[in-house]
N, C-alpha and C positions, 0 to 999 in steps of 0.2 A: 785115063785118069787126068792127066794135064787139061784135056780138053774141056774138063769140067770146069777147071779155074779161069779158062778163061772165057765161056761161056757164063760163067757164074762168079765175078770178080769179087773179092772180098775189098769191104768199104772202111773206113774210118771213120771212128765217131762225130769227126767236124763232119766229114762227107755227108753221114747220113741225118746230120743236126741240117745240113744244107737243102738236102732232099724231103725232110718231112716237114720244115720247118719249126722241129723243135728244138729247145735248147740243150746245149751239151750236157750242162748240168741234169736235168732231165733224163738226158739216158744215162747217163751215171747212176741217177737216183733207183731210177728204174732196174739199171743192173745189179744193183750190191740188192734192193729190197726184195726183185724176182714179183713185180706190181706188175710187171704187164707180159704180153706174151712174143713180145719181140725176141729172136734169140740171138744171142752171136759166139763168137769162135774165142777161145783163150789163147795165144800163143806167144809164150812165157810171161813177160810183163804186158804184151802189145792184145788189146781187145780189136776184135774186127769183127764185120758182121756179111752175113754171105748179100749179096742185093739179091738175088730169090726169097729170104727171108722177110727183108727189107718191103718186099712186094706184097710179098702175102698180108704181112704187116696192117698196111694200106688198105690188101684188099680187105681185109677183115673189120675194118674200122670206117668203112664207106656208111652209109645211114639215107636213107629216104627224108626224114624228119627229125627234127630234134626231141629229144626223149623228156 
């Protein structure tokens, strides 16, 4: 079980504002509205998000063309 954590790091909202380049505000917005399908972890006051998640994320949001 350990081995998952550290194969699969839990990230922080700057982190992953750093990584998709979007803005913090933004995945806030995103988390309280439940608008997009990123998911992340509650743990008491601290939000984290798995970077497997984070990935998927990405993958899912790739595009050929613009719509």
């Amino acid at each position: 079980m350990l081995q998952d954590f550290i194969t699969d790091p839990l990230l922080t909202t700057s982190e992953v504002s750093k990584i998709t380049g979007l803005a913090v505000g933004t995945l806030e917005n995103w988390r309280c509205n439940g608008t997009q399908s990123l998911t992340f972890v509650k743990l008491g006051h601290k939000v984290r998000y798995r970077s497997s998640a984070v990935k998927a994320f990405i993958i899912a949001n790739e595009k050929r063309q613009t719509d």
